[in-house]
C-alpha positions as CSV (number, residue, x, y, z in Angstrom):
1,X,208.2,8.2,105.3
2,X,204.6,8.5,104.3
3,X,202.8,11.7,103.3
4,X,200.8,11.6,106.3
5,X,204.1,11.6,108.6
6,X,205.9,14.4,106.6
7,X,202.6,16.3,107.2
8,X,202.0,15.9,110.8
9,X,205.8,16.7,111.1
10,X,205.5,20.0,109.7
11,X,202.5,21.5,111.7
12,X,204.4,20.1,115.1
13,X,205.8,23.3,115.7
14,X,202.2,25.0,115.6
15,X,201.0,22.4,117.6
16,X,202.9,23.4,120.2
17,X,202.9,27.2,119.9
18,X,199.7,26.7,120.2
19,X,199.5,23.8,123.1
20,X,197.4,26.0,125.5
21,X,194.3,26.0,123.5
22,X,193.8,22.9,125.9
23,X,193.3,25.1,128.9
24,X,190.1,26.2,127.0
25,X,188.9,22.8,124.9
26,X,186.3,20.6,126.0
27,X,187.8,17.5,128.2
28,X,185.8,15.2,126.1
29,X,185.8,16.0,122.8
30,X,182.0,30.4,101.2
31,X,179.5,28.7,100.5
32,X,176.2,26.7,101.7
33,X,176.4,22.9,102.1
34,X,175.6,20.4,99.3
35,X,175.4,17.5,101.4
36,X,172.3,15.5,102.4
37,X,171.2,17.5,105.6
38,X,171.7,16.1,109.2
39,X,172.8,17.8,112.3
40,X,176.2,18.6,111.2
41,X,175.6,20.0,108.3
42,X,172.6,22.2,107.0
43,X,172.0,23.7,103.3
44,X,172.7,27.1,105.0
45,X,176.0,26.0,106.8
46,X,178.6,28.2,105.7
47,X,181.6,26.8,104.1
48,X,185.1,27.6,104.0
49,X,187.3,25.5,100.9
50,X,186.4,23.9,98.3
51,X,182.7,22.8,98.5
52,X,183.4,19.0,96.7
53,X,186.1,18.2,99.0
54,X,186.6,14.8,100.2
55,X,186.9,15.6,103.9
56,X,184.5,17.7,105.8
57,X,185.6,19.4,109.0
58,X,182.4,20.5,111.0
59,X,183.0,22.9,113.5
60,X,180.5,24.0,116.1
61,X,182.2,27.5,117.1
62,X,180.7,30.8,119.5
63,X,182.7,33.3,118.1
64,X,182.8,34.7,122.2
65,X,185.1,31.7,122.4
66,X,188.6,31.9,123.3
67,X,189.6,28.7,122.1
68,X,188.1,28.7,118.8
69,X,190.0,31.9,118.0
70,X,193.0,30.0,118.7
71,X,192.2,27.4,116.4
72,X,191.0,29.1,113.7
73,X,194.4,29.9,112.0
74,X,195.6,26.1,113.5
75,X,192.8,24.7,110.7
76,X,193.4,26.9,107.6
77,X,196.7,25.8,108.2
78,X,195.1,22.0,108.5
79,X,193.3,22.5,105.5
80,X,196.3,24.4,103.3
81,X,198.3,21.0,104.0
82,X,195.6,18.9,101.8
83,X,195.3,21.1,98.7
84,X,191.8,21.1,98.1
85,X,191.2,17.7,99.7
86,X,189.5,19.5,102.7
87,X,186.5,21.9,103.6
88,X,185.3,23.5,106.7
89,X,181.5,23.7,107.3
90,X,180.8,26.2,110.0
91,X,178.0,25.7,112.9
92,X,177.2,27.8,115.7
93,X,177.2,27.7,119.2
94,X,176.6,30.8,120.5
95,X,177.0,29.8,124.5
96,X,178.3,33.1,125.8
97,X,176.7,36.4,126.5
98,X,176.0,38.5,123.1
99,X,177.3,35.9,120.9
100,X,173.7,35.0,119.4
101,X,174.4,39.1,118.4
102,X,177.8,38.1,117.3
103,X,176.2,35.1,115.0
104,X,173.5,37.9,113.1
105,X,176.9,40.0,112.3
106,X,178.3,36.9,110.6
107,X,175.1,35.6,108.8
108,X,175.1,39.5,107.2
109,X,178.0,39.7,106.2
110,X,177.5,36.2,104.3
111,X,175.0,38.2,102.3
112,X,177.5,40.8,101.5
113,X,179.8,37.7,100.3
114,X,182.4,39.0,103.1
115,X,181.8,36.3,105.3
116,X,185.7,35.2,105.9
117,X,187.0,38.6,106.6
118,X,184.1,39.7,108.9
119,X,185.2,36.2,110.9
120,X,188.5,37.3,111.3
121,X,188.1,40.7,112.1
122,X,185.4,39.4,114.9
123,X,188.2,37.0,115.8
124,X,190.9,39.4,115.6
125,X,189.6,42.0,117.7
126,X,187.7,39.4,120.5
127,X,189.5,40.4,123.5
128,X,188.2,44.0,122.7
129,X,184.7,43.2,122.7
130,X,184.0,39.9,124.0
131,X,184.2,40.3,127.8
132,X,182.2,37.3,128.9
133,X,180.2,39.3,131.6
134,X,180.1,42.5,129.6
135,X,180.1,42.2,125.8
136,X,180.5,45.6,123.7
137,X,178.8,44.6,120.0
138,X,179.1,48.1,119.3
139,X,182.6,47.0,119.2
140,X,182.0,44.0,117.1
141,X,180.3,45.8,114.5
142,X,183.2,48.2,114.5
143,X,185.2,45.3,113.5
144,X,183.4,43.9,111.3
145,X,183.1,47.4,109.4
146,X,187.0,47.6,109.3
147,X,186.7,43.8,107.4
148,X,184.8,46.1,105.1
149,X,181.1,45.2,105.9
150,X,178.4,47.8,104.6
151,X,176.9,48.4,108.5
152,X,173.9,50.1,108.3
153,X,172.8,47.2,105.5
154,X,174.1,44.5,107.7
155,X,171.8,45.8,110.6
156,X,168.8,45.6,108.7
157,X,170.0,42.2,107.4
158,X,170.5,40.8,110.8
159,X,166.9,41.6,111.8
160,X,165.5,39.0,109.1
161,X,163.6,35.9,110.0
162,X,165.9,34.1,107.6
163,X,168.8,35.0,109.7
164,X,166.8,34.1,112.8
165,X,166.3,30.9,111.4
166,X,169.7,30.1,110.9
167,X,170.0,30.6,114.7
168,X,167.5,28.4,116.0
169,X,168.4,25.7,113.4
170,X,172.1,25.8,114.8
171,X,170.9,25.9,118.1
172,X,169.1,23.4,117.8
173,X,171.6,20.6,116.5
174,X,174.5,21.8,119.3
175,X,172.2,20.5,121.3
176,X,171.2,17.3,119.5
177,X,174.5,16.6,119.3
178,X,174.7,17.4,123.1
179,X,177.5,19.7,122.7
180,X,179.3,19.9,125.7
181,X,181.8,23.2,125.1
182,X,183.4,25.1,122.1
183,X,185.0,24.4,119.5
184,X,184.0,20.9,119.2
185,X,184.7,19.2,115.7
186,X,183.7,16.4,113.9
187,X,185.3,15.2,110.9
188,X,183.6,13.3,108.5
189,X,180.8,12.6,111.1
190,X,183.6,11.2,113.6
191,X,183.5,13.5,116.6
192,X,187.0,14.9,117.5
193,X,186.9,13.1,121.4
194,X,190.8,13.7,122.4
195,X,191.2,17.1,122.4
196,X,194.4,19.5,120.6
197,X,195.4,20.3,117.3
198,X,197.7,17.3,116.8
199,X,194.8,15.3,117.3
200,X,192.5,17.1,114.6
201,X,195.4,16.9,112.8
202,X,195.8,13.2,112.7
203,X,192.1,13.2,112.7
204,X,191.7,15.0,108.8
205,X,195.3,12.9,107.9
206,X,193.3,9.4,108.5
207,X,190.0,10.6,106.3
208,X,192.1,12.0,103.5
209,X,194.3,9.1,103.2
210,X,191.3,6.8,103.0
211,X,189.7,9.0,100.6
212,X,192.7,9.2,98.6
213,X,192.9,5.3,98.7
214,X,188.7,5.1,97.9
215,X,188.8,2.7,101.4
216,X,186.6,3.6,104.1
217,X,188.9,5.0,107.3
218,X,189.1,2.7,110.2
């Protein structure tokens, strides 16, 4: 049994506990980047892991987006499986109501160098202020404050054309790429086109064995 096998066997049970992600996913489908920029990946792309890794994971994300809260703990535990091998480069999509809002709170707290616990809190508390027809970013900013974020220099923050920038930049590639829904991934450039975890999973196993082996993936 090969590592790849023992690997996809232990996340099996989080594949299904989390199995009705698909309900919400597209049919089809730290740091800055150091990579040659293209519309995946931008010098001001966040990234989560180790910034060398082998295998990038980009994923286009609205943080309004049901879904890609459900994922989000299915690929830290995705990229906890390869030991450094792995990194996540973040891209917007902000497709919902107030998520563009949502996006600025984010960017700020990058600045503040609390980018990965203002995510989570934004993600953690999303059925409190995301309502799709109604958004409360009052509420979002609450949360983000909890994940420790300095608020009233975050609010300034988000006002910056730098921060603007960002925005357009991403918007602009989701729809280059003609993103059809969120999250949609794409792992070393290959677009994620079956959709569910096990999927991503096998996905990330194929590019790290064929990095591992210095042989291009088939």
């Amino acid at each position: 049994m090969n590592r790849r096998t023992l690997v996809i066997g232990s996340v099996a049970g989080a594949v299904v506990a989390f199995a009705g992600i698909s309900a919400f996913y597209p049919h089809q489908l730290a740091g800055e980047a150091t990579t040659p920029e293209n519309n995946l990946v931008r010098f001001h792309s966040p990234i989560i892991g180790k910034a060398e890794a082998p295998v990038t994971i980009v994923e286009f994300l609205d943080p309004s987006c049901e879904a890609c809260r459900a994922y989000y703990p299915i690929v830290k535990q995705i990229m906890g499986m390869f030991d450094g091998d792995v990194r996540l480069v973040i891209r917007y999509a902000p497709l919902h109501e107030g998520s563009d809002e949502a996006v600025k709170i984010l960017e700020a707290a990058r600045l503040q160098g609390k980018f990965e616990p203002v995510l989570e809190a934004i993600f953690r508390d999303q059925p409190i202020w995301a309502a799709h027809s109604a958004p409360d970013l009052e509420k979002a900013w609450a949360a983000a404050q909890s994940a420790g974020l300095d608020v009233a220099k975050a609010r300034e923050d988000a006002k910056s054309e730098a921060i603007s920038r960002v925005l357009e930049q991403d918007i602009a590639d989701m729809k280059a790429v003609d993103l059809k829904g969120t999250p949609t991934f794409f792992v070393n450039g290959k677009q994620l086109l079956s959709n569910g975890p096990r999927q991503l999973l096998e996905l990330v196993a194929t590019e790290v064995e064929a990095a591992q082996s210095g042989k291009p993936a088939s």
